[in-house]
C-alpha positions as CSV (number, residue, x, y, z in Angstrom):
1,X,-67.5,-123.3,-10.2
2,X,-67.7,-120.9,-7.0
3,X,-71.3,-120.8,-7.8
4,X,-71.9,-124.4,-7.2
5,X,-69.0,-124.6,-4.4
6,X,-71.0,-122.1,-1.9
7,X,-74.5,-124.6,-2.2
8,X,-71.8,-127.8,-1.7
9,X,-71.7,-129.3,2.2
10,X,-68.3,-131.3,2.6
11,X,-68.4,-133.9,5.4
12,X,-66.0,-136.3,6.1
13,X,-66.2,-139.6,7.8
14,X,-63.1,-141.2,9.9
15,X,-62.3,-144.7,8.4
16,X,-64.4,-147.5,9.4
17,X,-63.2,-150.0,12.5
18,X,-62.6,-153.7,11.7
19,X,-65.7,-154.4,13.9
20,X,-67.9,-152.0,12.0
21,X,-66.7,-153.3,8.9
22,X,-67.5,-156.7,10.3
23,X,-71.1,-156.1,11.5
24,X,-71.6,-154.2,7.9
25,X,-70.9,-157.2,6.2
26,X,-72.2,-160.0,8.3
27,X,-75.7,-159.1,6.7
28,X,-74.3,-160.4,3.5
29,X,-73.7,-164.1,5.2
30,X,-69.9,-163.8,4.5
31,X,-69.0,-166.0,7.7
32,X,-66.4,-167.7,5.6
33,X,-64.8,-165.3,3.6
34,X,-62.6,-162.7,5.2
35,X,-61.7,-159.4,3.6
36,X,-59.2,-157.0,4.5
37,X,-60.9,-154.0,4.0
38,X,-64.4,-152.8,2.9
39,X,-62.7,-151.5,-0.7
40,X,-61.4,-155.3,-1.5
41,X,-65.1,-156.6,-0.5
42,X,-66.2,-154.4,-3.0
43,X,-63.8,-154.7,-5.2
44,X,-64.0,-158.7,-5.7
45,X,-67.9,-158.7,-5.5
46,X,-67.8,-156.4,-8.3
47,X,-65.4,-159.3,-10.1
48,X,-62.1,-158.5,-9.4
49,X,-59.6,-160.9,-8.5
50,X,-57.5,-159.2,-6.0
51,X,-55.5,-162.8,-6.0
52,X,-54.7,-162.3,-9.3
53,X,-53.7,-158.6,-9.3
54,X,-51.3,-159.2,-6.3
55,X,-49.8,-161.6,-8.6
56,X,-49.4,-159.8,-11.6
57,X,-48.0,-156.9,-9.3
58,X,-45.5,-159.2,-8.2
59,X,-44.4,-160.6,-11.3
60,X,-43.7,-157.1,-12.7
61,X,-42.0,-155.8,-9.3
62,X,-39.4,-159.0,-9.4
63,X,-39.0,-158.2,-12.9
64,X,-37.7,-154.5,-12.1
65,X,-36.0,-155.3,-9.1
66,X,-34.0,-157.6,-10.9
67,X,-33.8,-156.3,-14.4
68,X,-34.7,-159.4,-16.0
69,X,-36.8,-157.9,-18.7
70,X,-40.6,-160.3,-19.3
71,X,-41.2,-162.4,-22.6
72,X,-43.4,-160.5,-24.6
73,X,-45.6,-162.8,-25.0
74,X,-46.1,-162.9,-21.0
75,X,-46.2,-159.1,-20.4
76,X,-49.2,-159.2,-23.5
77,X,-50.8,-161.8,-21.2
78,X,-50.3,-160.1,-18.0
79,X,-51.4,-156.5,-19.8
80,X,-54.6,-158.9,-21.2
81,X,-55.4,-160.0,-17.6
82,X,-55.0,-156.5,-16.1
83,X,-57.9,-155.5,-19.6
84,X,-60.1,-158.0,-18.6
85,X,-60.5,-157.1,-15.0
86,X,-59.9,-153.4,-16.1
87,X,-57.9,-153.3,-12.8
88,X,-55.0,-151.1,-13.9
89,X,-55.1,-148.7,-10.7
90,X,-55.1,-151.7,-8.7
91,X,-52.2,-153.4,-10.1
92,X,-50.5,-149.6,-9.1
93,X,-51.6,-149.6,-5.6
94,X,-49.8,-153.5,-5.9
95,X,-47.3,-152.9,-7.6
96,X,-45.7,-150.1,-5.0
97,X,-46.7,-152.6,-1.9
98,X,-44.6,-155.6,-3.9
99,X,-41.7,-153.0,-4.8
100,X,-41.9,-151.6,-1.4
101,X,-41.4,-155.0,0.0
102,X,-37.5,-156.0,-2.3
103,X,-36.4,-152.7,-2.9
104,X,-33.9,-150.4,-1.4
105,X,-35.3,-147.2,-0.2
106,X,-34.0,-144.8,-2.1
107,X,-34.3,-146.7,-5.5
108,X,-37.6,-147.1,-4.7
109,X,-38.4,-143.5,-4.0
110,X,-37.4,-143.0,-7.7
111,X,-39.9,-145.8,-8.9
112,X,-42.7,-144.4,-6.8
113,X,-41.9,-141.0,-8.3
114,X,-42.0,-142.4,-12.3
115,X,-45.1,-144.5,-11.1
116,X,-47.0,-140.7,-9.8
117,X,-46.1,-139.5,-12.6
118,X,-47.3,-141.8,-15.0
119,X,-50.7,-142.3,-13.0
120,X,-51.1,-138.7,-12.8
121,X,-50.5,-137.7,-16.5
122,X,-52.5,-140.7,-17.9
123,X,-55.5,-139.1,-15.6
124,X,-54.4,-135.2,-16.8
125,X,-54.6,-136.2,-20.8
126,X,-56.6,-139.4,-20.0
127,X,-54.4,-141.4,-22.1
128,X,-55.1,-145.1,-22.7
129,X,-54.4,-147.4,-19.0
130,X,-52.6,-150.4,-21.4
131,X,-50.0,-147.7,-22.9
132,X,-49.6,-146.1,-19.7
133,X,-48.5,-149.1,-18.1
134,X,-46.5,-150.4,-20.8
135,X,-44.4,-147.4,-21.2
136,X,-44.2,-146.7,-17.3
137,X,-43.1,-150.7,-17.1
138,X,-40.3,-149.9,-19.6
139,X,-39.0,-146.4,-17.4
140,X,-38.8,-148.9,-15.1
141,X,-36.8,-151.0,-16.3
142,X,-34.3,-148.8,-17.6
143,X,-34.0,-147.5,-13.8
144,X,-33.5,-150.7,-12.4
């Protein structure tokens, strides 16, 4: 609403340096743990295993890039995984770095586009995360 717009200050903050990061979380005694950014810090103290998404990303990029479609029974326990972390927007962002990394270009403009899509009409009707990343899995598929 305007009303509550014109009383709203914006700021913005430039992204933090690997040092500042460092000295933030030195407080926190983390001399033998290193992150790679202040979200994945976050991200696995809040219980997150950013090990295990990267894996599940990976397993469902190969499986596009090659067209070799999952057992059910493994894509239920991959989907269950994904549940129990409720790390569905992670496994995205993970999913487009693992694609990124084995597929051509322009095939993988097309996935990123069905993947935007997806994201951004499961956010617009706020469908369920499990049936949006089943169905968008299948698109995939059928594009690979």
């Amino acid at each position: 609403m305007q009303t509550i717009l014109s009383r709203v200050r914006r700021y913005t903050f430039p992204p933090l340096s690997e040092e500042a990061v460092a000295q933030f979380l030195q407080r926190f005694y983390l001399h033998d743990v290193h992150y790679d950014s202040l979200e994945s810090f976050f991200l696995e103290q809040g219980g997150m295993n950013l090990k295990r998404v990267g894996e599940i990303a990976d397993t469902l990029a190969n499986a596009i890039h090659t067209g070799r479609y999952l057992a059910s029974g493994d894509f239920a326990g991959l989907l269950k995984d994904i549940d129990d972390m409720q790390g569905y927007e992670q496994v995205l962002k993970q999913l487009l770095v693992s694609l990124g990394r084995i597929t051509e270009p322009k095939k993988m403009q097309k996935l990123s586009s069905l993947l935007n899509a997806a994201y951004n009409n499961a956010q617009l009707y706020n469908q369920n995360s499990r049936l949006m990343l089943e169905s968008l899995y299948f698109r995939m598929m059928e594009e690979a």
